[in-house]
MIBA-956673 format. One record per residue (C-alpha): residue in three letters; chain; y, z, x; residue number from 1. Coordinates in Angstrom, 1 decimal. Example, Ala and Ser with C-alpha at 12.3 -4.5 7.8 and 13.67 -1.06 7.14 Angstrom:
BEGIN
R  code  unit       y       z       x  pos
R   Ala     A    -4.5     7.8    12.3    1
R   Ser     A    -1.1     7.1    13.7    2
END
This chain:
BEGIN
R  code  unit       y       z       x  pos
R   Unk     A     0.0     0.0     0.0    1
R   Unk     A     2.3     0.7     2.9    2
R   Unk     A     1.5    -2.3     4.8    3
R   Unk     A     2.4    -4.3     1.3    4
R   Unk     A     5.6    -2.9     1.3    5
R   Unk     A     6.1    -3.3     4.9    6
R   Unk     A     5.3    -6.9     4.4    7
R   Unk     A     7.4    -7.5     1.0    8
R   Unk     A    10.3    -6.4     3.3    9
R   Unk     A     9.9    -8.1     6.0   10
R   Unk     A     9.8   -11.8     3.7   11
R   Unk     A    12.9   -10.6     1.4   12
R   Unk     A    14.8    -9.8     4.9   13
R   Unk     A    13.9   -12.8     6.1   14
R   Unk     A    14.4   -14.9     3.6   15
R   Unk     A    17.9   -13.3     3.1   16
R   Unk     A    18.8   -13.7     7.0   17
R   Unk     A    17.4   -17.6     6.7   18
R   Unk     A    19.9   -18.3     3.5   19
R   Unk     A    22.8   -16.4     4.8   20
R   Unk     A    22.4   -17.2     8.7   21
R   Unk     A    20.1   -20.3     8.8   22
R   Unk     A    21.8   -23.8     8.9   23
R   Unk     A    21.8   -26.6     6.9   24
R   Unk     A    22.8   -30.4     7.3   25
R   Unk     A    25.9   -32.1     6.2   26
R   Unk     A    26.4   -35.5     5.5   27
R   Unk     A    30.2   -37.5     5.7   28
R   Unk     A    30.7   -40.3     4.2   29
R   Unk     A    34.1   -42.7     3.0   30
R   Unk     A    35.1   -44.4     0.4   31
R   Unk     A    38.1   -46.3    -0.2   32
R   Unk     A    39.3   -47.2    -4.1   33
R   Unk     A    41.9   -48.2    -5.1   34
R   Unk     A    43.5   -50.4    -2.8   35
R   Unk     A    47.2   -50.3    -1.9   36
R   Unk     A    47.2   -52.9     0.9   37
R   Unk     A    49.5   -55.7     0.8   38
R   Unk     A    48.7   -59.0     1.7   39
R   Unk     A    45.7   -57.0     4.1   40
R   Unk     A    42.1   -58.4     2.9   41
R   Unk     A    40.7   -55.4     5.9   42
R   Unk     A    41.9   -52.3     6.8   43
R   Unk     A    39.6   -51.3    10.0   44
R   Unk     A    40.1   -48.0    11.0   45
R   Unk     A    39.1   -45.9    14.3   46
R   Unk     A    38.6   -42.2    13.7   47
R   Unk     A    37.9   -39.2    16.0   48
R   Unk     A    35.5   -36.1    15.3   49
R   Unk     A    35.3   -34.9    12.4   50
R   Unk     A    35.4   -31.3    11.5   51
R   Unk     A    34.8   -29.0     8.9   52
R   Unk     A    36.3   -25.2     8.5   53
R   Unk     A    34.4   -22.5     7.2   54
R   Unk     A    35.7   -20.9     4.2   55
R   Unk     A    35.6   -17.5     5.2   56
R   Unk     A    37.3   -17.8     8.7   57
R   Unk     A    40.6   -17.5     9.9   58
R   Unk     A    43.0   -20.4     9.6   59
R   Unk     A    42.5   -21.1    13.2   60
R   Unk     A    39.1   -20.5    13.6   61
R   Unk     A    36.1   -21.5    12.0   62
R   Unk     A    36.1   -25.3    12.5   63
R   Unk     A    32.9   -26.7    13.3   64
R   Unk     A    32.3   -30.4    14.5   65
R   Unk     A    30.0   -32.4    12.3   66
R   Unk     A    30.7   -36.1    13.7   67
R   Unk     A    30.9   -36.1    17.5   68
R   Unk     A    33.0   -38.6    19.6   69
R   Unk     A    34.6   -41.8    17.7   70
R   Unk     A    33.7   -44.7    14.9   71
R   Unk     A    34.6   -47.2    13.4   72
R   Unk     A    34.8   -48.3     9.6   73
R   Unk     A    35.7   -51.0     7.6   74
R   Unk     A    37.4   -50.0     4.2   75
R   Unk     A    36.6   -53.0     2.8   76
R   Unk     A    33.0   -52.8     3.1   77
R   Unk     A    33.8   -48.6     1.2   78
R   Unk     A    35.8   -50.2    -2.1   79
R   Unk     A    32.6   -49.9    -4.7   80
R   Unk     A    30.3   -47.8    -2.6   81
R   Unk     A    30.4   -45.5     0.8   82
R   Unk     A    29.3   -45.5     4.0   83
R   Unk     A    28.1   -42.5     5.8   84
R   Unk     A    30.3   -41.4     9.1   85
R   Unk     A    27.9   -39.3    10.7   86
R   Unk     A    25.9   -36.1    10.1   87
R   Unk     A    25.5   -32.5    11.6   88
R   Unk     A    24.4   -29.2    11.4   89
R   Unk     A    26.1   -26.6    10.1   90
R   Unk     A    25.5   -22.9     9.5   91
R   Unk     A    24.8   -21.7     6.3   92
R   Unk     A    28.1   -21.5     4.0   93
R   Unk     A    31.2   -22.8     2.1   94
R   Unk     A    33.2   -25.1     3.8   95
R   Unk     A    36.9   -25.8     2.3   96
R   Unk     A    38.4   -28.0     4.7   97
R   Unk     A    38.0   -31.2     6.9   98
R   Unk     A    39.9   -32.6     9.5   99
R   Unk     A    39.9   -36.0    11.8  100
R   Unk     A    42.1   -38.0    13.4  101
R   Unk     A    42.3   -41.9    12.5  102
R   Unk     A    43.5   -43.0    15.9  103
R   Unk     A    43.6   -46.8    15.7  104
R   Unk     A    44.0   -49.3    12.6  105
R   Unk     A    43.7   -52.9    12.7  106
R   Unk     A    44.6   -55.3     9.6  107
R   Unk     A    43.7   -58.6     8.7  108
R   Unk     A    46.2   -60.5     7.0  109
R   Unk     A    46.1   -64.5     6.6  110
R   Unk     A    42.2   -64.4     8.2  111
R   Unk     A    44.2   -63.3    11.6  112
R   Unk     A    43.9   -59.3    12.4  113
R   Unk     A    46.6   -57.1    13.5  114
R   Unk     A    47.1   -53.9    15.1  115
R   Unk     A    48.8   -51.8    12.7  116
R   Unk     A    51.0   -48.6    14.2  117
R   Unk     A    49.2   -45.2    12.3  118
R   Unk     A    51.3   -42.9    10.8  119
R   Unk     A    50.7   -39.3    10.6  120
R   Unk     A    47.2   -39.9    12.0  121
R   Unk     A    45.8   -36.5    12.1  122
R   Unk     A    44.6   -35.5     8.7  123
R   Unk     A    43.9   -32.1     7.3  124
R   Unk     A    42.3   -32.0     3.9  125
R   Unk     A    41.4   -29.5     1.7  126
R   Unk     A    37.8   -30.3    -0.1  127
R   Unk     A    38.2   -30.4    -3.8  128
R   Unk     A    35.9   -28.1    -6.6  129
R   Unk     A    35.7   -25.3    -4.6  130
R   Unk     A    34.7   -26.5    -0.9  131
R   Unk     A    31.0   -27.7     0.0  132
R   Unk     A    28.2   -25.6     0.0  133
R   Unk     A    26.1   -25.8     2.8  134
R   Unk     A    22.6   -24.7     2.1  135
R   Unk     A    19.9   -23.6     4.8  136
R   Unk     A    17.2   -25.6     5.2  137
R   Unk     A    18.7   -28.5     3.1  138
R   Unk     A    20.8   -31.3     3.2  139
R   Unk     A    24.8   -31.3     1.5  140
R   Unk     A    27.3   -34.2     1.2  141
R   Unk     A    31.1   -34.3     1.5  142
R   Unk     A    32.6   -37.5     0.3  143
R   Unk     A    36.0   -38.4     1.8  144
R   Unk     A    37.8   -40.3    -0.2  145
R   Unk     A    40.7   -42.1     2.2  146
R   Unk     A    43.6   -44.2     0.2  147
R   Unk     A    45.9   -46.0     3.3  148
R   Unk     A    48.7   -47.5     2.4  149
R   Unk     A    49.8   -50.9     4.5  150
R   Unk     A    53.0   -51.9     5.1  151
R   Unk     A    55.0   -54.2     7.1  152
R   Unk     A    54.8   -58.0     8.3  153
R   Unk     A    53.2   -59.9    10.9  154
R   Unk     A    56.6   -60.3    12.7  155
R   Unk     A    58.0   -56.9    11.8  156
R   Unk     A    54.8   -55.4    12.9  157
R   Unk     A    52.0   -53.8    10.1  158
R   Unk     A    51.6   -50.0     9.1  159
R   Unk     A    48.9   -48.1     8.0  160
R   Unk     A    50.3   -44.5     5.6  161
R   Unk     A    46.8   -42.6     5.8  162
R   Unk     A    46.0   -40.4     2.8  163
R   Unk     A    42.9   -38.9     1.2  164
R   Unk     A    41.1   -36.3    -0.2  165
R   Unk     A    37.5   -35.3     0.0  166
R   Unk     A    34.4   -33.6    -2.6  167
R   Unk     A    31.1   -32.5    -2.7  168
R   Unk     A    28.9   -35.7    -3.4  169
R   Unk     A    25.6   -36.4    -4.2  170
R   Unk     A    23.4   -37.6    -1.9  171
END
């Protein structure tokens, strides 16, 4: 009887200590409607890690990388559907921010492409409905959805106005 207590313990504290500490996986993806964009027909777009803050941290603390290094995406190829970013993992937990930098955009306007001057490139979001919850052992989604702006000519040079927002998703 002891032993069966000892062991009923043991799973309930480690079950607890696997939901509360374990780590989970999260997914990022973009989308891109509606489209603001000019005479563009492309809006590429080079971003830098992306990061995610944990709910319960400090303002300054807490951010965790999820997508290492750089990419690139094509907003285009994000107007009726996504495309994932990149994925990591994450400890157990709410996350209510993200942040990234889009360090490059390039714009293709008359079948010729452009590079387009960024501004306010570094973009710190707050995550709609609550945050995203990241669940040990399983697999969340956070869905950013970016909504540039271009403006400009070809001879007065092109400009991208980043803004978005991001949400839980389904996966």
């Amino acid at each position: 009887m002891l032993l069966g207590g000892l062991a009923v313990i043991l799973v309930a504290g480690a079950y607890v200590g696997f939901t509360v500490y374990g780590s989970g996986r999260l997914v990022v993806s973009v989308t891109d409607p509606p489209r603001d964009w000019g005479d563009a027909t492309h809006v590429y777009v080079r971003f830098s890690e992306i990061k995610v803050h944990r709910a319960d941290a400090g303002n300054e603390t807490g951010w965790y990388t999820v997508v290492e290094g750089e990419g690139w995406v094509d907003l285009r190829s994000t107007l009726n559907s996504s495309a994932a970013l990149g994925v990591g993992g994450l400890q157990a937990g709410k996350y209510n921010l993200v942040r990234f930098t889009v360090e490059e955009a390039i714009v293709t306007v008359d079948d010729e492409n452009y590079t387009a001057t960024v501004q306010s490139g570094s973009l710190k979001v707050a995550i709609i409905q609550g945050g995203v919850d990241v669940k040990a052992g399983q697999t969340s989604y956070l869905l950013i959805d970016i909504t540039p702006k271009v403006v400009g000519s070809a001879a007065q040079g092109f400009r991208v106005v980043p803004a978005a927002k991001a949400l839980p998703a389904q996966g």
